[in-house]
C-alpha positions in Angstrom: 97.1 191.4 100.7 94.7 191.6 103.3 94.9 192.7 107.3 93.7 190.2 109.4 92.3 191.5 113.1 90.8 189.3 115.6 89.1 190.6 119.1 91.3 189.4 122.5 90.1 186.0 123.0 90.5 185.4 119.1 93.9 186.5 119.5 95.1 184.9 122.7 93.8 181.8 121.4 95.9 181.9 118.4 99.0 182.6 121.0 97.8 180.3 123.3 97.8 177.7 120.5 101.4 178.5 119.8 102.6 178.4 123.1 100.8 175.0 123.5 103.2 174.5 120.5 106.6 176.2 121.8 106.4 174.4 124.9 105.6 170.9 123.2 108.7 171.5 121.1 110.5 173.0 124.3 109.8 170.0 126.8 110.9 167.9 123.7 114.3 169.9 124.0 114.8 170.4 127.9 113.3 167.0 129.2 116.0 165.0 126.8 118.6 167.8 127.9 117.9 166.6 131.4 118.4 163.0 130.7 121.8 163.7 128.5 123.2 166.6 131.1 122.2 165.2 134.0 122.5 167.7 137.7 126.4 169.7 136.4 125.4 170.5 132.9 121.5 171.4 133.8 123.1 173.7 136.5 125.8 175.2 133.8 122.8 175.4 131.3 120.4 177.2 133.5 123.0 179.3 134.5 123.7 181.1 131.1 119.5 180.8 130.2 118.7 182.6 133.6 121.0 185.4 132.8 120.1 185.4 128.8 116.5 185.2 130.2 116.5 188.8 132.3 118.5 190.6 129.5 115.8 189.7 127.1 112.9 190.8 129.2 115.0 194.0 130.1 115.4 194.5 126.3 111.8 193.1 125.2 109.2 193.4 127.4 108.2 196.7 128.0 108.9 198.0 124.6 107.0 195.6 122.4 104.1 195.8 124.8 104.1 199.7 124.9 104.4 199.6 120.8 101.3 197.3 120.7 99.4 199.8 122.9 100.6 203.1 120.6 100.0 201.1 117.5 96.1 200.1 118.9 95.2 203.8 119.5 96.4 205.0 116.2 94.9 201.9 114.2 92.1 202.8 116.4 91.7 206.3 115.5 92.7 205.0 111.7 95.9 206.9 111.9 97.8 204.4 109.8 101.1 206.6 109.3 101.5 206.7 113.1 101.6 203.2 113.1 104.3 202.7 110.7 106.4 205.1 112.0 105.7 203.6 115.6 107.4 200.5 113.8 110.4 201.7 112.6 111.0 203.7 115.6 110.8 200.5 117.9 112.9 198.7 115.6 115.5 201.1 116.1 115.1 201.4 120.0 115.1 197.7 120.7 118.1 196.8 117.9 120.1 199.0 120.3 118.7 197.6 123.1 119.6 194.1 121.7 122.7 194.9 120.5 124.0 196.5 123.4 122.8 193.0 125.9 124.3 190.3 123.1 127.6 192.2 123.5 127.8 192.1 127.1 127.0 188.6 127.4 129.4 187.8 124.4 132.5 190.0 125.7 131.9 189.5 129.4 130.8 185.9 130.0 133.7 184.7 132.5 132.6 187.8 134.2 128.8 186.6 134.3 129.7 183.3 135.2 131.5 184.8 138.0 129.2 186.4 139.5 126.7 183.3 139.4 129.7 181.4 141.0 129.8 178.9 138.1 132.8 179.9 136.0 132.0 176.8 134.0 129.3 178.6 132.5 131.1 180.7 130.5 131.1 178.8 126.9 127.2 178.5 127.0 127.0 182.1 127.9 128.9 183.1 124.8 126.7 181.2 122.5 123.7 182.2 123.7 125.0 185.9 122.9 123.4 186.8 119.5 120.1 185.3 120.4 119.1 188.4 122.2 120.0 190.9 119.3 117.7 188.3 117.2 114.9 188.4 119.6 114.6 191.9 120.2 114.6 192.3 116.3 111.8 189.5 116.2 109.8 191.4 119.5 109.3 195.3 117.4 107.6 193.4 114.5 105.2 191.2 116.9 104.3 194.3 118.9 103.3 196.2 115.7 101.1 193.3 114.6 100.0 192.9 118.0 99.0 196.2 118.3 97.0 196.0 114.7 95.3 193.1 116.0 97.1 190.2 114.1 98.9 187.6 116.3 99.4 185.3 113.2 103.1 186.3 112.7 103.6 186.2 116.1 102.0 182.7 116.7 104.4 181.7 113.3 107.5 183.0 114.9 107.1 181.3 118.4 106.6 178.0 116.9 109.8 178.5 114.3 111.6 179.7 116.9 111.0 176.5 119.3 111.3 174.4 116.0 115.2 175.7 115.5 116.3 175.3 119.2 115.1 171.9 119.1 116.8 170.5 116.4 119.8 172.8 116.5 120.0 172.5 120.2 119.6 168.6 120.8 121.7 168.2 117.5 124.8 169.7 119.2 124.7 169.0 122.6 124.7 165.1 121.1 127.2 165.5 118.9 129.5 166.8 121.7 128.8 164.0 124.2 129.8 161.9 121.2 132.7 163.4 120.9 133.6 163.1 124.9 133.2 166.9 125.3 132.7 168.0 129.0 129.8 169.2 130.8 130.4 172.6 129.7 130.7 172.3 126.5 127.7 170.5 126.3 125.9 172.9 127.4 126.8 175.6 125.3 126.4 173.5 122.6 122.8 172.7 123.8 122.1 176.3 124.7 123.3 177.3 121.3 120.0 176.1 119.6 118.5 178.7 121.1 120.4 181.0 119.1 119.6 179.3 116.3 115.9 179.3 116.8 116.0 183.0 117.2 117.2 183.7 114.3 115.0 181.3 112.6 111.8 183.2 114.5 113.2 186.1 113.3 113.3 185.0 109.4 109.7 183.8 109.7 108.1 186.8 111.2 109.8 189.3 109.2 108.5 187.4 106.2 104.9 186.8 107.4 105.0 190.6 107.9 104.3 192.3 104.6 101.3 189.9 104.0 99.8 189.8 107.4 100.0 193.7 108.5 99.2 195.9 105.0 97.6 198.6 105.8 95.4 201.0 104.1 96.9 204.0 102.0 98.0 206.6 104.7 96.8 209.7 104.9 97.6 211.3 108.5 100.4 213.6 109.7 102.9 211.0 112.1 104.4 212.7 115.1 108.1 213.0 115.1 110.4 210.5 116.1 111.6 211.5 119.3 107.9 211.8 120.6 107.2 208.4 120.0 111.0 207.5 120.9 109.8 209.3 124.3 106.5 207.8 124.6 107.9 204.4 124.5 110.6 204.8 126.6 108.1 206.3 128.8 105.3 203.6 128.7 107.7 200.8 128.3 110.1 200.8 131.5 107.5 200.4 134.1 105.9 197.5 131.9 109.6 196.5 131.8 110.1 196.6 135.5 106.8 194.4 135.9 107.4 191.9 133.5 110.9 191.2 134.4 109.5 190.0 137.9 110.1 186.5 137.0 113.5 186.4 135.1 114.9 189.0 138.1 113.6 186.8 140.4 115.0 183.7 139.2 118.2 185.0 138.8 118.4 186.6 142.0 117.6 183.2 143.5 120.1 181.7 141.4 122.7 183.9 142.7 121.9 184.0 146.3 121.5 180.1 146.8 124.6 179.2 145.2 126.5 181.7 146.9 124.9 180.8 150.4 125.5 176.9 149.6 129.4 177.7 148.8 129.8 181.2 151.6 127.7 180.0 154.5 127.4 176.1 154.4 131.0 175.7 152.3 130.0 173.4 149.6 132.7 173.0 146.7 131.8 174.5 143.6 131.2 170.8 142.2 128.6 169.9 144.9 126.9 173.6 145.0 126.5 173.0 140.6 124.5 169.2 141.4 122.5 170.5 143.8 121.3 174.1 142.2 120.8 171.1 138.9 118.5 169.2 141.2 116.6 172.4 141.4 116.5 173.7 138.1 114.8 169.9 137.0 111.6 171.3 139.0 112.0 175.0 137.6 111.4 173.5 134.6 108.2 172.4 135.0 107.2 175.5 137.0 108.0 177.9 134.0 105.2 175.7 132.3 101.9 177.0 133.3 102.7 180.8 133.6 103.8 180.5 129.6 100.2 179.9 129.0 99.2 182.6 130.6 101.7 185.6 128.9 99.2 185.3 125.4 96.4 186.4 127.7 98.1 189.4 129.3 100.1 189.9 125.3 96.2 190.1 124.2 95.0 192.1 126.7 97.1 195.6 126.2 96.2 196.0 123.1 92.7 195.4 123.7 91.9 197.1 127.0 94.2 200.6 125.5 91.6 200.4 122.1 88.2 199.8 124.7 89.3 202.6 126.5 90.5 204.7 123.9 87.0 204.8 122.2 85.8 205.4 125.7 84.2 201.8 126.2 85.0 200.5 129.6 82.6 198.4 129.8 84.7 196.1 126.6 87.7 196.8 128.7 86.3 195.5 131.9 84.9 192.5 130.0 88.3 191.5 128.3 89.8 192.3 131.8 87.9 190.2 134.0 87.6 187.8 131.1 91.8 186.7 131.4 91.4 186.7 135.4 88.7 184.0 135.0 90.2 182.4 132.4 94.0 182.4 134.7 92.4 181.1 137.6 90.8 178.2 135.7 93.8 177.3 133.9 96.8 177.9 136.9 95.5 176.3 139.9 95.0 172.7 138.5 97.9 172.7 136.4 99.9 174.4 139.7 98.6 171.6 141.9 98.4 168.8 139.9 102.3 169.7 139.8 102.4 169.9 143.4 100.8 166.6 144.6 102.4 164.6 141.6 105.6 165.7 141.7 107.5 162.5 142.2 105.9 160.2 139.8 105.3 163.0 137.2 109.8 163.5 137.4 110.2 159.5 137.2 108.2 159.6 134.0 110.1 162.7 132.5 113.5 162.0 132.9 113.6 157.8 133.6 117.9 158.0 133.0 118.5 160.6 135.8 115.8 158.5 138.5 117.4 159.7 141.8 117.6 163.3 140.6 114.3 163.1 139.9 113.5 162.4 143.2 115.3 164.5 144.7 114.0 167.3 142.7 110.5 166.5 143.2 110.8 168.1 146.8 111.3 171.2 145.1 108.4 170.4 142.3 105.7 170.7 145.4 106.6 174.2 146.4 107.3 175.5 143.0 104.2 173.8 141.9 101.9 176.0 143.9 104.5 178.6 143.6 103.8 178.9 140.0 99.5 179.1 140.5 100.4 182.8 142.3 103.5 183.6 138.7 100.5 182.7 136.9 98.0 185.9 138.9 100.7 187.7 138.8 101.0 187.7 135.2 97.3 188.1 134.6 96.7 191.0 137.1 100.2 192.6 135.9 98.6 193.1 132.7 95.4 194.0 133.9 96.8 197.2 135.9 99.2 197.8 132.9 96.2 198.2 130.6 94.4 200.6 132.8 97.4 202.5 133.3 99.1 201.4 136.8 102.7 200.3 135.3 104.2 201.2 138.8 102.2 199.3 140.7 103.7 196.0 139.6 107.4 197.3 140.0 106.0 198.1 143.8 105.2 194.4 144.2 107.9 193.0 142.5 110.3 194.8 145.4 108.3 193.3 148.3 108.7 190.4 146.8 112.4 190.4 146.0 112.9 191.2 149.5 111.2 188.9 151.5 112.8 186.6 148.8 116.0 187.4 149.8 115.3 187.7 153.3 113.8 183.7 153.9 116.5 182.3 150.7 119.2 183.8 153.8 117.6 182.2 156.4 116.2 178.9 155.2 118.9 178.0 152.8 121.6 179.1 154.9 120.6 176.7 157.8 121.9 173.7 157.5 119.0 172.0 158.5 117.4 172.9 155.4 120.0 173.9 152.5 118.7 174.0 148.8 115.5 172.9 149.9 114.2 176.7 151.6 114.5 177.8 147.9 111.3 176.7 147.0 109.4 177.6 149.9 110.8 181.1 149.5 109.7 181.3 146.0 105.7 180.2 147.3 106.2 182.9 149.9 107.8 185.8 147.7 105.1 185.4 144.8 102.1 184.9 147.5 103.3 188.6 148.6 103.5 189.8 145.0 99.8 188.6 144.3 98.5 189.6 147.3 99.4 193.6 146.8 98.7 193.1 143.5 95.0 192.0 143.8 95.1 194.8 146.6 95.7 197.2 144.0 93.4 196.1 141.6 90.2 196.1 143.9 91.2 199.7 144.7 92.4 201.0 141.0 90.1 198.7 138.7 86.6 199.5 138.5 85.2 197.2 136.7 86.9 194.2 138.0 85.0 190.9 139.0 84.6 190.4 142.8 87.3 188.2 144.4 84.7 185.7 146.5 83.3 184.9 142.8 86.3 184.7 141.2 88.1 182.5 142.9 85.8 180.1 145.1 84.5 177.7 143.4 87.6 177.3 141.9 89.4 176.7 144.7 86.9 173.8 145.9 86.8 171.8 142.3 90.9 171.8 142.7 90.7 171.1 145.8 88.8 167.9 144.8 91.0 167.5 141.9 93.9 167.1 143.9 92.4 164.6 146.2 91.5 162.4 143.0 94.8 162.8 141.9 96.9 161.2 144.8 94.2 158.6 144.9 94.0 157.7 141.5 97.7 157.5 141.2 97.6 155.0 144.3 95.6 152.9 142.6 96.8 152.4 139.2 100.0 151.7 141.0 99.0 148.9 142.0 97.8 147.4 138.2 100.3 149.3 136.2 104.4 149.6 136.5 104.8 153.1 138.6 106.7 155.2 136.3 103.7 155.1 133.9 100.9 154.9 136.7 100.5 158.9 136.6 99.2 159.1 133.2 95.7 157.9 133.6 95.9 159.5 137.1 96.2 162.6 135.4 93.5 161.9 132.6 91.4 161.2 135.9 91.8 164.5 137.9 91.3 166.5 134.3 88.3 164.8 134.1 87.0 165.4 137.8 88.0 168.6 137.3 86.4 170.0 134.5 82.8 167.4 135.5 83.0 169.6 138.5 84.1 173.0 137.2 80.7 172.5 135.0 78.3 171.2 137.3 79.1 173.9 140.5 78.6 176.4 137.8 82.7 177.3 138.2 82.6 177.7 134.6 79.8 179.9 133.4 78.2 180.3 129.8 79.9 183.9 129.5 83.1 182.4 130.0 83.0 180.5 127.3 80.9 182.3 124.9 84.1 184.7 124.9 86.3 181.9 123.7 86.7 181.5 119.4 83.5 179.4 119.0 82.6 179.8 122.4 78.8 180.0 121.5 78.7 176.3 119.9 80.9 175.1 123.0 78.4 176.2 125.2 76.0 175.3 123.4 77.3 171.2 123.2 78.3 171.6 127.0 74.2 172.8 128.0 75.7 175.8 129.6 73.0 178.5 130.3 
């Protein structure tokens, strides 16, 4: 048995690679789910998921994240005990963490529902009970091997995981419709492959475990218990708070525009469920991009805590700047190629449901930019974690949620608008969170990269990007049937994109010499 380490790019590659997995097998799960639920059983689906989504972060997050920081330092300092019993101790904390959120959403899912105003989510909220127990099981043994370096098992479990829900997941929800079971039911039976999955993910980590994360014959003296108890609990609310921006923030939405749709503008309950469903077809999309971005801020803790625990910052200011570059590449063509192709990228992905589709893609053009600044705040979220700044997120996170609620009340609420100010308020309220954020790491981050060089050139090659897009997709509309004119037009702006991302110098040699292999990519690419 060998342990297998690899340095932060090495690693967020290997969970970038899964994720590019997981959300292969996921689009294969939701986009069909679209097609077979259609606007009511999307909106009863979403309901439970959002819900499910914040309890797991609440339970998951910050504790997994603060064990792969504790469990860095003492692999670090070669204190292999400490590590171990940093294991068990999370495993406890978080099974009573888990335990404690499945129950609630098992025993109290009318309640729930309730309080989303969609009672009719109440069966997919008891199936999707268990899966957070599961998870928060399968989140202790990915932050130890995290924190040793190893993201193998977690990479494994992710892609298991998504493997179960899919064919678990699509399996039942079919079978139901078969059987001429409601739009409830479906859903719960489709939202019941995620439980599945879970405990899948579970299985596979647990039993990549002994092989991947041996360690050496211990010889230290672990702290107690309760310290490390404490230190976690310590480390891991703040992260907690931070990361839990996104789930909090949906659900909030989710409550606040149904309940202003049904209070203030006095839809039924029927009409308030198809439109929230027309919505939740473009928050599917926008939940893409950021998922590529959690392996880089997952990679970075771990990193950054070891760099500065042997007293390198200069390695921690390299891996740091390293996943800001590497964000701002990645998030603002995927954000706007979203944005300007929202129509004809819906059409293609859910051809049953067409006029939802287009009515969604409205929301697809806010969210799509919207999800560029979920993407930064990610990245610079785990940037001020590593250094040390937990709070600083959770400070954000409340300016945002307040100018969220502030323009959801006002734009949703007039008539004139309706469901269609929820997406502009998400743009607004994670522009605010990004902005303090990048505020506080200019004044809290030494070594970080300089804004003006981080971001310009950038901006101008996507600008470009998005200009080919449109135009491309005009074009091969007029020699290829519409739905499947935005293909090529994609494989177009990619292509302007990255030309141009090369020759304005965008992309540099040291961003990709940090990359697995990134010396022969350079290399074949002429970068110097």
């Amino acid at each position: 048995m060998t342990h297998r380490r690899q340095n932060f790019m090495g690693g967020a590659a290997i969970l970038a690679l899964a994720v590019a997995v997981t959300k292969l097998l996921g689009a294969l799960y939701k986009i069909p789910l679209g097609n077979l639920l259609d606007r009511e059983g999307m909106a009863h689906f979403y309901a439970a998921y959002n819900i499910y989504s914040l309890l797991l972060v609440l339970s998951t997050a910050g504790l997994p994240v603060a064990l792969s920081r504790m469990v860095a330092r003492a692999a670090a300092q070669r204190r292999f005990g400490a590590a171990g019993r940093c294991l068990r101790t999370g495993l406890a904390l978080l099974g009573v963490m888990g335990l404690a959120c499945s129950a609630v959403m098992c025993l109290l899912p009318d309640t729930l529902a309730a309080a989303l105003h969609d009672g009719d989510a109440a069966p997919a909220l008891r199936a999707l009970g268990p899966a957070v127990l599961l998870v928060c099981l399968s989140a202790a043994l990915r932050g130890y091997t995290q924190g040793l370096g190893d993201m193998v098992p977690t990479a494994a479990g992710q892609v298991a995981e998504s493997t179960g829900k899919l064919t678990v997941g699509l399996a039942l929800c079919l079978y139901l419709l078969h059987r001429g079971a409601g739009a409830p039911l479906c859903a719960a039976g489709a939202i019941g492959g995620v439980t599945a999955g879970a405990g899948l993910g579970l299985l596979v980590t647990a039993l990549l475990l002994p092989r991947r994360a041996s360690l050496p014959p211990v010889r230290d003296v672990p702290p107690a218990r309760r310290d490390i108890a404490r230190q976690l609990l310590r480390d891991g609310v703040p992260i907690t708070v931070g990361a839990a921006g996104m789930s909090l923030i949906t659900l909030l939405d989710q409550t606040l525009v149904t309940g202003t749709l049904q209070n203030t503008l006095h839809y039924s309950a029927a009409e308030t469920a198809a439109l929230y469903g027309e919505y939740t077809f473009g928050m599917t999309l926008f939940a893409l991009p950021p998922s590529f971005i959690y392996p880089l801020s997952v990679s970075l803790m771990p990193a950054v805590s070891a760099a500065l625990t042997r007293g390198d910052r200069t390695a921690a200011g390299k891996a740091a700047g390293a996943a800001m570059k590497l964000t701002v590449l990645t998030a603002l063509p995927a954000g706007v190629g979203l944005s300007v192709l929202a129509e004809p990228i819906l059409l293609l992905l859910y051809p049953a449901v067409p006029d939802t589709a287009r009515a969604a893609a409205y929301h697809l053009t806010f969210l799509g930019l919207a999800c560029v600044f979920v993407c930064l705040m990610v990245a610079a979220n785990g940037v001020l974690q590593a250094y040390g700044h937990p709070l600083v997120p959770v400070l954000a996170l409340l300016c945002g949620g307040v100018l969220k609620v502030v323009t959801n009340y006002l734009m949703v609420g007039d008539p004139a608008t309706g469901i269609r100010g929820a997406a502009v308020s998400t743009l607004y309220c994670y522009a605010l969170i990004v902005l303090i954020d990048l505020i506080a790491i200019a004044r809290l981050v030494p070594e970080r990269p300089g804004y003006i060089r981080l971001f310009a050139r950038p901006v101008l090659v996507t600008a470009v990007m998005a200009l080919a897009a449109r135009s491309g997709y005009g074009l091969f509309c007029r020699v290829l049937p519409e739905r499947w004119a935005v293909l090529p037009a994609i494989a177009v702006a990619a292509a302007v994109y990255v030309i141009l991302a090369l020759a304005t110098g965008a992309v540099t040699r040291t961003d990709v010499v940090t990359l697995p292999r990134g010396e022969k990519i350079a290399d074949f690419l002429h970068l110097r």
